[in-house]
N, CA, C and O atoms as CSV, one atom per row, in Angstrom:
chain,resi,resn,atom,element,x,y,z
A,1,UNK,N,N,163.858,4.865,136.586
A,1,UNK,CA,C,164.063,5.814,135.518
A,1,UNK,C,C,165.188,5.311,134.623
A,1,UNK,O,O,166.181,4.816,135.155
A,2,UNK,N,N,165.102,5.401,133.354
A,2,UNK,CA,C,165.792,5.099,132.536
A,2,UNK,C,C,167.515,6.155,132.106
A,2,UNK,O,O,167.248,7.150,131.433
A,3,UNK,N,N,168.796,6.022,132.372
A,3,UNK,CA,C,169.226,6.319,132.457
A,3,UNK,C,C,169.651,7.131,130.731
A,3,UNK,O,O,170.153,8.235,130.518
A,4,UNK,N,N,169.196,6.034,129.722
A,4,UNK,CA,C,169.394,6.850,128.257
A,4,UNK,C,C,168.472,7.448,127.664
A,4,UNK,O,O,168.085,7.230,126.516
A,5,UNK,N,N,167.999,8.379,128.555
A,5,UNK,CA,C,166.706,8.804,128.048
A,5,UNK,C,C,167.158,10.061,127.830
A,5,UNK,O,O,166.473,10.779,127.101
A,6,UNK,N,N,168.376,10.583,128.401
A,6,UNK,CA,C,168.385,12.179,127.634
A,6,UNK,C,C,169.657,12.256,127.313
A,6,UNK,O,O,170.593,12.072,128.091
A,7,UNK,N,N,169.749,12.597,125.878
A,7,UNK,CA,C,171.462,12.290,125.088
A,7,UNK,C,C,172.603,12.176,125.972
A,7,UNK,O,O,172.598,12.210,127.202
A,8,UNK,N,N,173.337,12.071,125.379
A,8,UNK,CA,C,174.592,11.521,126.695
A,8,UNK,C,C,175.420,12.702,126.011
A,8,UNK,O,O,175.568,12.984,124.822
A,9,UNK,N,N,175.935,13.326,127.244
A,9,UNK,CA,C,176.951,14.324,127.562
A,9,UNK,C,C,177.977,14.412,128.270
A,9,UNK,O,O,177.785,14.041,129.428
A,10,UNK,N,N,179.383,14.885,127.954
A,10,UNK,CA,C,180.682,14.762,128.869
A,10,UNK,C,C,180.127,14.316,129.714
A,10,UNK,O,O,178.904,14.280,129.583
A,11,UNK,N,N,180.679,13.805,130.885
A,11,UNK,CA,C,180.315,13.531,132.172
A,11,UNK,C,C,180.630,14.341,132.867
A,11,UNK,O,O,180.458,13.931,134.015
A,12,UNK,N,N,181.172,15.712,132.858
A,12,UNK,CA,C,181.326,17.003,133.463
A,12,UNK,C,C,180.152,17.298,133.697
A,12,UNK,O,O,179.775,17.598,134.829
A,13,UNK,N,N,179.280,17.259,132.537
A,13,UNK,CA,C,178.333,18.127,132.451
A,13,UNK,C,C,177.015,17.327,133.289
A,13,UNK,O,O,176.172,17.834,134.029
A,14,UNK,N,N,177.170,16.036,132.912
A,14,UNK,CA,C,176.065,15.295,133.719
A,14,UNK,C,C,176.224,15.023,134.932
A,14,UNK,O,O,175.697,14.013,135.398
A,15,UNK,N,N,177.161,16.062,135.883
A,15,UNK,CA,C,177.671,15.940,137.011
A,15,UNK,C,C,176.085,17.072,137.839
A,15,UNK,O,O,175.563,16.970,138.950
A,16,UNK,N,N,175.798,17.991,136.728
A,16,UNK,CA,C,175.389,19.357,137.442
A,16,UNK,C,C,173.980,19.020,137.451
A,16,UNK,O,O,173.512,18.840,136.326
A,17,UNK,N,N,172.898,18.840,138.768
A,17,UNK,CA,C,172.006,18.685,138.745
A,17,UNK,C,C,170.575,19.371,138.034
A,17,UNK,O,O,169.477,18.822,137.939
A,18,UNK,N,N,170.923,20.593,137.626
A,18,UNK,CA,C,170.261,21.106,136.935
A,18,UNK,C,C,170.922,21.856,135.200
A,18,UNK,O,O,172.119,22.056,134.994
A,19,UNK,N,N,169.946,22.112,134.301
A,19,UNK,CA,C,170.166,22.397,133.136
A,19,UNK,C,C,169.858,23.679,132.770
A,19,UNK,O,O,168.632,23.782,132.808
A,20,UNK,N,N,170.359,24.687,132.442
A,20,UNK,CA,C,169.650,25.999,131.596
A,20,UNK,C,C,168.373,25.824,130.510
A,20,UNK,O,O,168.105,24.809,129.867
A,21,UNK,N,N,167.768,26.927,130.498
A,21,UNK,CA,C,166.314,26.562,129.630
A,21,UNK,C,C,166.656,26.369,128.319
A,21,UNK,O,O,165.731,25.826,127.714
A,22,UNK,N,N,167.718,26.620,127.562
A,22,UNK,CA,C,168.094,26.708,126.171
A,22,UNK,C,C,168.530,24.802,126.353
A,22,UNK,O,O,168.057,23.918,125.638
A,23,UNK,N,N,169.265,24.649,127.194
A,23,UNK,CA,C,169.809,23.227,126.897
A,23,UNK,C,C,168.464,22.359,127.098
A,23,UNK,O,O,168.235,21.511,126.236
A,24,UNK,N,N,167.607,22.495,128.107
A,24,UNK,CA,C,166.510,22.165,128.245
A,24,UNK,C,C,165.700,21.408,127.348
A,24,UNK,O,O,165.443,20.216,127.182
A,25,UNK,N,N,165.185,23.180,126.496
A,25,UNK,CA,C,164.556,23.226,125.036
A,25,UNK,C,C,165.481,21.789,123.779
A,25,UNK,O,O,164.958,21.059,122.937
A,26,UNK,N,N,167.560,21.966,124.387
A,26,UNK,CA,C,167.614,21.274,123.497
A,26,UNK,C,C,167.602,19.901,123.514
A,26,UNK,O,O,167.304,19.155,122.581
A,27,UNK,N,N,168.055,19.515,124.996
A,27,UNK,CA,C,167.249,18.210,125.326
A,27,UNK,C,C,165.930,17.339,124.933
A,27,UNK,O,O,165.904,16.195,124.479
A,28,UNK,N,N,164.924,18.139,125.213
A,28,UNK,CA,C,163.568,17.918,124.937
A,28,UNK,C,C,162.946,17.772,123.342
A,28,UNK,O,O,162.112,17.069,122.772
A,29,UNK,N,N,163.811,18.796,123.018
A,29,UNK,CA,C,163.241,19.005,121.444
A,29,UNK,C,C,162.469,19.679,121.078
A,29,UNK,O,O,162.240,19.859,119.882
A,30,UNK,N,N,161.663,20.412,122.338
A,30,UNK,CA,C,160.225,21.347,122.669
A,30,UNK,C,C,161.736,23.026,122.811
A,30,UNK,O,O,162.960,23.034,122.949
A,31,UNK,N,N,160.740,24.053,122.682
A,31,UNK,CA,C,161.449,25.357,122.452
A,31,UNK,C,C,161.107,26.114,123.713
A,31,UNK,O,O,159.943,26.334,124.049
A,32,UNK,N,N,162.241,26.532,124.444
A,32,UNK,CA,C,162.556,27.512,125.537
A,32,UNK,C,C,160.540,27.359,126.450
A,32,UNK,O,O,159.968,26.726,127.337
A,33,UNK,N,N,160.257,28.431,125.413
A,33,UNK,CA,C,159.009,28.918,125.476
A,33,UNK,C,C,157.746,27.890,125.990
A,33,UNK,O,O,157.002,28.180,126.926
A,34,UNK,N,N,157.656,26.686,125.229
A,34,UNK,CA,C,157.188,25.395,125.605
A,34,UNK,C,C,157.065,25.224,126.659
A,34,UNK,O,O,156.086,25.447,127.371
A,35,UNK,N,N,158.491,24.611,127.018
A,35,UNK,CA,C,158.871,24.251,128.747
A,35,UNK,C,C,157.923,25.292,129.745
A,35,UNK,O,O,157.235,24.987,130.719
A,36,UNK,N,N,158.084,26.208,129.321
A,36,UNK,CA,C,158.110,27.399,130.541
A,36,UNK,C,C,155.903,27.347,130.393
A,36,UNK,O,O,155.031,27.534,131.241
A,37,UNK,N,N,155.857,27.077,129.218
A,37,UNK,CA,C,153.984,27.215,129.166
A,37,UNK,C,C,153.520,26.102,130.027
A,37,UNK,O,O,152.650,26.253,130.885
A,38,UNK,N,N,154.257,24.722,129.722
A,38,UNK,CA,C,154.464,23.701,130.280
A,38,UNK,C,C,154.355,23.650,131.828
A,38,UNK,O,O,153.439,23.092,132.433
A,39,UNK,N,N,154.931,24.008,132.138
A,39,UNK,CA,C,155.473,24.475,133.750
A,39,UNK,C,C,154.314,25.192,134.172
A,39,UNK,O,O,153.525,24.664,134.955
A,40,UNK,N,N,154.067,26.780,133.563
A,40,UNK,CA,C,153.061,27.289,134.400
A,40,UNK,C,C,151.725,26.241,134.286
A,40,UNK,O,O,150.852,26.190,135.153
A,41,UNK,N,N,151.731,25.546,133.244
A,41,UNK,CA,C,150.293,24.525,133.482
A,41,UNK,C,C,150.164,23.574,134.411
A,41,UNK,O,O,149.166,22.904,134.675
A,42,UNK,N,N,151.320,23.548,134.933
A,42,UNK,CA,C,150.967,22.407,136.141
A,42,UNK,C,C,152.055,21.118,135.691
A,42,UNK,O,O,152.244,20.124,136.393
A,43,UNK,N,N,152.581,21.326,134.633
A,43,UNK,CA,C,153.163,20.123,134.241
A,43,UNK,C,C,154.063,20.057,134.928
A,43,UNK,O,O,154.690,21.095,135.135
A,44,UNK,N,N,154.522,18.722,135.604
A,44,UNK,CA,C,155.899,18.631,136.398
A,44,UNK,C,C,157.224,18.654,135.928
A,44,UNK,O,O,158.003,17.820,136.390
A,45,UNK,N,N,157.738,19.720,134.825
A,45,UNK,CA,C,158.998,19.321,134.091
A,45,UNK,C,C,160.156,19.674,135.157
A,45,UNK,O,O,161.219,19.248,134.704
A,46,UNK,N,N,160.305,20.184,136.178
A,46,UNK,CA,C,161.232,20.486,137.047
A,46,UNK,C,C,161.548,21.911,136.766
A,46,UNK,O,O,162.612,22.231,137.297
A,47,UNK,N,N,161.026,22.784,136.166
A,47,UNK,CA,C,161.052,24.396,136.680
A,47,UNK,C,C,161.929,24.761,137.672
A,47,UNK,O,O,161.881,23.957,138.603
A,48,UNK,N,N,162.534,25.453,137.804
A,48,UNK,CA,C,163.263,26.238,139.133
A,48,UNK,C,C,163.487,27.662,138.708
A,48,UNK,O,O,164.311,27.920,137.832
A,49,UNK,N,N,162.627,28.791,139.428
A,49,UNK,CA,C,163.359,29.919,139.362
A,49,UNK,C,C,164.131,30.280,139.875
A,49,UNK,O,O,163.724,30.065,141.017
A,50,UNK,N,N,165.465,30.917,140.036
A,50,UNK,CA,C,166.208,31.270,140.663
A,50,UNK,C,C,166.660,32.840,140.390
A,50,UNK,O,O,167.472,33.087,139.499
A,51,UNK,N,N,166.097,33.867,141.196
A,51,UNK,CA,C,165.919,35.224,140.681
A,51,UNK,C,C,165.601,35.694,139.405
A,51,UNK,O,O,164.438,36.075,139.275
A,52,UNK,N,N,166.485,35.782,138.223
A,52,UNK,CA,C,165.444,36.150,136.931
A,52,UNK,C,C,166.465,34.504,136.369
A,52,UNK,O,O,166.541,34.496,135.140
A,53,UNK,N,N,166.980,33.600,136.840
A,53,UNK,CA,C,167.398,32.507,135.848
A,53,UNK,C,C,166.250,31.438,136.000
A,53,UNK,O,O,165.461,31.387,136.944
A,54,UNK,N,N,166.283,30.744,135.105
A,54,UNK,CA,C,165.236,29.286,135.175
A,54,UNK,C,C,166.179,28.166,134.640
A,54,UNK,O,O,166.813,28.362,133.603
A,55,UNK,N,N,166.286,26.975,135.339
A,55,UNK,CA,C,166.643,25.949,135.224
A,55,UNK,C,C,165.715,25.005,135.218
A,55,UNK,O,O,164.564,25.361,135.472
A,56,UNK,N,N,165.993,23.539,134.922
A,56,UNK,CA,C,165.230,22.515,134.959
A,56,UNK,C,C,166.144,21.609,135.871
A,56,UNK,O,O,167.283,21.444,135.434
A,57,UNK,N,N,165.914,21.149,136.763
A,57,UNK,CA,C,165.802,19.966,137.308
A,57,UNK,C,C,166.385,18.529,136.692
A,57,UNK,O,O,165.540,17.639,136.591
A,58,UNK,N,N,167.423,18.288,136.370
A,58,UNK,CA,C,167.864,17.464,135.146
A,58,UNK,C,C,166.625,16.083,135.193
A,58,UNK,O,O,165.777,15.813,134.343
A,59,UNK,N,N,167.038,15.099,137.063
A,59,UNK,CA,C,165.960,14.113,136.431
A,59,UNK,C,C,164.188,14.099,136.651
A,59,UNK,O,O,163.320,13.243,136.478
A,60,UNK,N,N,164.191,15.443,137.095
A,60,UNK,CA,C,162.530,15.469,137.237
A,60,UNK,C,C,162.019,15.900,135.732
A,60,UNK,O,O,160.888,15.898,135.245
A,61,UNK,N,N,163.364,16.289,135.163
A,61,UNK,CA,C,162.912,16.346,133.335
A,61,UNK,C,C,162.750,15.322,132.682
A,61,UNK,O,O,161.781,15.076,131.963
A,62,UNK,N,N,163.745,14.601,132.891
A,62,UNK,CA,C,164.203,13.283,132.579
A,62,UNK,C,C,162.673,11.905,132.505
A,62,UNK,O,O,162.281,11.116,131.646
A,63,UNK,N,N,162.278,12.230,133.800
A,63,UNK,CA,C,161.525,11.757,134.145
A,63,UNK,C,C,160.087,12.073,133.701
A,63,UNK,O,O,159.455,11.152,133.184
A,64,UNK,N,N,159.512,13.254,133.844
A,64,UNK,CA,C,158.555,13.814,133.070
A,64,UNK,C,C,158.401,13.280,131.592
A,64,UNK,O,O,157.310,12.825,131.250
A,65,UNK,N,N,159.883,13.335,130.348
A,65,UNK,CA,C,159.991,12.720,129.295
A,65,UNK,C,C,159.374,12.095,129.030
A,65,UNK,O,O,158.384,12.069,128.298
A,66,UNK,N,N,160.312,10.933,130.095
A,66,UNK,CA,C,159.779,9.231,129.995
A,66,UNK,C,C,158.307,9.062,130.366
A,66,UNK,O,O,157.719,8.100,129.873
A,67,UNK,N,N,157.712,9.805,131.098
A,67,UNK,CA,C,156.233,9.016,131.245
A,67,UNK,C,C,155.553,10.088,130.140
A,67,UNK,O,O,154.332,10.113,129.990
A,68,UNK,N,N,156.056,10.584,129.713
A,68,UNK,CA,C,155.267,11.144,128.324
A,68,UNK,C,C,155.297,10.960,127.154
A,68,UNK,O,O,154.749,11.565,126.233
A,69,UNK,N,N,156.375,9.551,127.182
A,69,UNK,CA,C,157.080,8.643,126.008
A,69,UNK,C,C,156.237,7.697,126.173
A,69,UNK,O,O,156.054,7.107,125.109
A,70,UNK,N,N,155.600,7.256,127.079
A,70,UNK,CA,C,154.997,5.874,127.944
A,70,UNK,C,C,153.843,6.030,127.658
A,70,UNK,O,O,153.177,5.012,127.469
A,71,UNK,N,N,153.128,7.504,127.512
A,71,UNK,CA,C,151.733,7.810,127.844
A,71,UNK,C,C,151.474,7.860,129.203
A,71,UNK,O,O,150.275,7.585,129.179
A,72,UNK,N,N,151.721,8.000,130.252
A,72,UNK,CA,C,151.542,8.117,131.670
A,72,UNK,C,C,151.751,9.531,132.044
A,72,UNK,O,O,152.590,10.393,131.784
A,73,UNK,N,N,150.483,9.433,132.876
A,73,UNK,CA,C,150.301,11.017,133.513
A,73,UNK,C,C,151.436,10.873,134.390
A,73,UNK,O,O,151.902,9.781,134.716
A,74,UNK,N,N,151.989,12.284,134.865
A,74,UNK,CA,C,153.273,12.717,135.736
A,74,UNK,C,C,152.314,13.187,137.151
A,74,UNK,O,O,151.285,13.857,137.244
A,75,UNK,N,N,152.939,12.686,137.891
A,75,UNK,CA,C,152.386,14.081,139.028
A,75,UNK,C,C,153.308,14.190,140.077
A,75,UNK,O,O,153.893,13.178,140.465
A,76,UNK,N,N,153.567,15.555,140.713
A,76,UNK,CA,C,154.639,16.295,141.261
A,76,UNK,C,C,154.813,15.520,142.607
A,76,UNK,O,O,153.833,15.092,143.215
A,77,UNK,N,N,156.069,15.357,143.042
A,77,UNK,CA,C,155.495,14.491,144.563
A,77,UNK,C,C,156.279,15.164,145.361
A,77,UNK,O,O,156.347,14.650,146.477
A,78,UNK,N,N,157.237,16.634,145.151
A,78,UNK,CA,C,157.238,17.331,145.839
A,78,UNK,C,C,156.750,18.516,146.042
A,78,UNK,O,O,155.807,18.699,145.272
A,79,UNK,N,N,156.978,19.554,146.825
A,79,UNK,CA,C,156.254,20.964,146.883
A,79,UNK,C,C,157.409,21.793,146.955
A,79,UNK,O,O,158.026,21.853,148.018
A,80,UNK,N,N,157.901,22.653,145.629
A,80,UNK,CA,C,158.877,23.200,145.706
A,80,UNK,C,C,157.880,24.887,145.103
A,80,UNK,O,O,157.066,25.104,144.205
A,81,UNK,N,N,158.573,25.798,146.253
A,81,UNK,CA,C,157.902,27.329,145.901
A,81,UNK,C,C,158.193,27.409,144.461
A,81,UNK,O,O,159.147,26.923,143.853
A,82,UNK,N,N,157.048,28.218,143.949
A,82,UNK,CA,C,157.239,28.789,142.506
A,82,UNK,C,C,157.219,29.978,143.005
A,82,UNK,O,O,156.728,30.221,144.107
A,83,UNK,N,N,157.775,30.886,142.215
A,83,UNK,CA,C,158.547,32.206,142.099
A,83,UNK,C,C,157.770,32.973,141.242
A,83,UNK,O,O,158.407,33.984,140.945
A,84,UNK,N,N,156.650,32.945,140.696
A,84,UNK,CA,C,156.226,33.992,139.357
A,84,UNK,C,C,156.221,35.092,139.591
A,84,UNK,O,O,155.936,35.908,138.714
């Protein structure tokens, strides 16, 4: 995985394994709403519910990106519960 693939931030911040959906959206360039249509379709962007919060997964985002920069299908290679 390519390490400059998602803007570079304090290094505080690129300490925290996961991202809020707004930073997400601003990472990506895609809007809140996107991600989350994204996600329920099966897409592997790294989703996490956590009671009513949603995070992303910093490099299973990261990663998703890049093979969608590449043209390469993603597919999930773990099994993490979804929450809907």
């Amino acid at each position: 995985m390519r390490a400059d693939l998602l803007p570079v931030a304090p290094p505080a911040a690129l300490d925290t394994l996961t991202v809020d959906q707004n930073e997400a959206a601003r990472l990506t360039n895609l809007s809140a709403k996107t991600l989350g249509r994204l996600a329920d379709a099966g897409e592997p962007v790294g989703r996490v519910k956590i009671g009513r919060r949603v995070l992303y997964h910093r490099a299973k985002l990261s990663a998703w990106l890049l093979a969608r920069a590449e043209g390469k299908a993603v597919v999930e290679t773990g099994s993490e519960p979804s929450a809907h």
